[in-house]
TORTI-527084 format. One record per residue (C-alpha): residue in three letters; x, y, z. Coordinates in steps of 0.25 Angstrom, whole numbers. Example, Ala and Ser with C-alpha at 12.3 -4.5 7.8 and 13.67 -1.06 7.14 Angstrom:
% TORTI-527084
+------+-------+-------+-------+
! code !    xx !    yy !    zz !
+------+-------+-------+-------+
!  Ala !    49 !   -18 !    31 !
!  Ser !    55 !    -4 !    29 !
+------+-------+-------+-------+
***
This chain:
% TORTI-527084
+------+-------+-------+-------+
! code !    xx !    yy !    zz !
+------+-------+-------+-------+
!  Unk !   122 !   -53 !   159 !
!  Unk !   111 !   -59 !   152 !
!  Unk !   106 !   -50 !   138 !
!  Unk !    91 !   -52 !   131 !
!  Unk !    97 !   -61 !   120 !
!  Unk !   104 !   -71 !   131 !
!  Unk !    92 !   -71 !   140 !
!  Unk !    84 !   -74 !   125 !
!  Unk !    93 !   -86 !   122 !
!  Unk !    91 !   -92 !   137 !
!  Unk !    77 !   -91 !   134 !
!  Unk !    78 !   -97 !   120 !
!  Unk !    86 !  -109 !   123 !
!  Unk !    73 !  -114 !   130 !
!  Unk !    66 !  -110 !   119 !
!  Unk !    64 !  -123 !   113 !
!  Unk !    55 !  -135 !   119 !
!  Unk !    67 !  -145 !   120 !
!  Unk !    75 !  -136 !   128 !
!  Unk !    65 !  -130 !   136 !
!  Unk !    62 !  -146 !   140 !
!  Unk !    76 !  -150 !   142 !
!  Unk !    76 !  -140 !   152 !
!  Unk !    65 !  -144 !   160 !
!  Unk !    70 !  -158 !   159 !
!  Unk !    84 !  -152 !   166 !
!  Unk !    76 !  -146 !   177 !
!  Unk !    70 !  -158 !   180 !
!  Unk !    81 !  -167 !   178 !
!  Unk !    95 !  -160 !   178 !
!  Unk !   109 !  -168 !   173 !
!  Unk !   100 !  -173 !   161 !
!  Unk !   108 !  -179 !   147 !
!  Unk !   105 !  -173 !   135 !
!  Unk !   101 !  -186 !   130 !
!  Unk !    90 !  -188 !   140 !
!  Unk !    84 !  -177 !   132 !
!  Unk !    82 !  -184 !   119 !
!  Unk !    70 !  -193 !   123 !
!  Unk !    64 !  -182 !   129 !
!  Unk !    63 !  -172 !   118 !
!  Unk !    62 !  -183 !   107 !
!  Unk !    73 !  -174 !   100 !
!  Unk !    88 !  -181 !    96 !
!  Unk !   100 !  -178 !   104 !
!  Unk !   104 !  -165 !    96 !
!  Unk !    93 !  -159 !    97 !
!  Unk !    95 !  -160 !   113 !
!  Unk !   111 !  -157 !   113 !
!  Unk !   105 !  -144 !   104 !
!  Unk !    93 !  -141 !   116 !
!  Unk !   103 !  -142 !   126 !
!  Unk !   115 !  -135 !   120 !
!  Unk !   105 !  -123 !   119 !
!  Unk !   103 !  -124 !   134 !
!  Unk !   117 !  -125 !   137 !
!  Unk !   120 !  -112 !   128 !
!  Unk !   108 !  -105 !   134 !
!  Unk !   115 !  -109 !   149 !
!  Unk !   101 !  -116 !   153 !
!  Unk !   108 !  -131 !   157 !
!  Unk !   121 !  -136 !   161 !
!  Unk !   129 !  -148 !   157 !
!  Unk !   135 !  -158 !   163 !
!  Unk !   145 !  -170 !   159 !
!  Unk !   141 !  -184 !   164 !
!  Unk !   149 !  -194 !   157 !
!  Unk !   146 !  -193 !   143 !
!  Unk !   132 !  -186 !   145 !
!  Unk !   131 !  -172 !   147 !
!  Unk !   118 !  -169 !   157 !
!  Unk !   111 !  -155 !   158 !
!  Unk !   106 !  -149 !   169 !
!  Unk !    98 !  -134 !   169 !
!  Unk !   107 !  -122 !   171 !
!  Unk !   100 !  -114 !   184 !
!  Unk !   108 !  -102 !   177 !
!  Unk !   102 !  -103 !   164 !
!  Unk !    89 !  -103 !   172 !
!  Unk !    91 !   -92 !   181 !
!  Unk !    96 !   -85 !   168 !
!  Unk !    82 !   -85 !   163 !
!  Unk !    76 !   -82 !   176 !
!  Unk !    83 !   -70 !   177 !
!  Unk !    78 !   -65 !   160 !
!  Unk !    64 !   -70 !   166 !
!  Unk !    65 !   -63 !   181 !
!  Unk !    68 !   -48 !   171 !
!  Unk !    57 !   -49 !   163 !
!  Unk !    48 !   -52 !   173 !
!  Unk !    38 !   -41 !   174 !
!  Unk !    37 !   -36 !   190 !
!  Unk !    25 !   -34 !   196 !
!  Unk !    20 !   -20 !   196 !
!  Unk !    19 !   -14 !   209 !
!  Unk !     6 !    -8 !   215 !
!  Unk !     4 !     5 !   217 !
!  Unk !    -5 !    10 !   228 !
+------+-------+-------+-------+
***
């Protein structure tokens, strides 16, 4: 069961540019490295291990071991989480009266 303050904190974890981006890099190209994020954000590979452990707390990507690399991928159930948040405070359309 999901509270305000977890459904606040999936929110927040694509709260800042560099995550929000790494996401949208994992849509498009799923089973990345965390090293073929550095050159695309200009930022050192701290800063990208910090991004992305933020996105594995908030449950938005997944992990997997390839060798030595660990590649990420977009968790659909982080997504649908934040569907659902978003699906309940959707306003419905108000019904005509005639």
């Amino acid at each position: 069961m999901s509270t305000a303050l977890t459904d606040a904190e999936l929110f927040r974890a694509l709260g800042h540019p560099i995550r929000l981006g790494i996401m949208a890099r994992l849509a498009a190209e799923p089973e990345t490295c965390a090293c073929d994020f550095t050159e695309t954000f200009g930022v050192a590979q701290p800063t990208i291990s910090q991004h992305l452990k933020v996105l594995r707390e908030a449950r938005l990507v997944r992990t997997r071991r390839r060798g030595t690399q660990i590649c990420y991928s977009v968790d659909p159930a982080g997504l649908e989480a934040m569907a659902a948040v978003l699906a309940a405070i959707t306003p419905r359309p108000a019904v005509a009266v005639s």
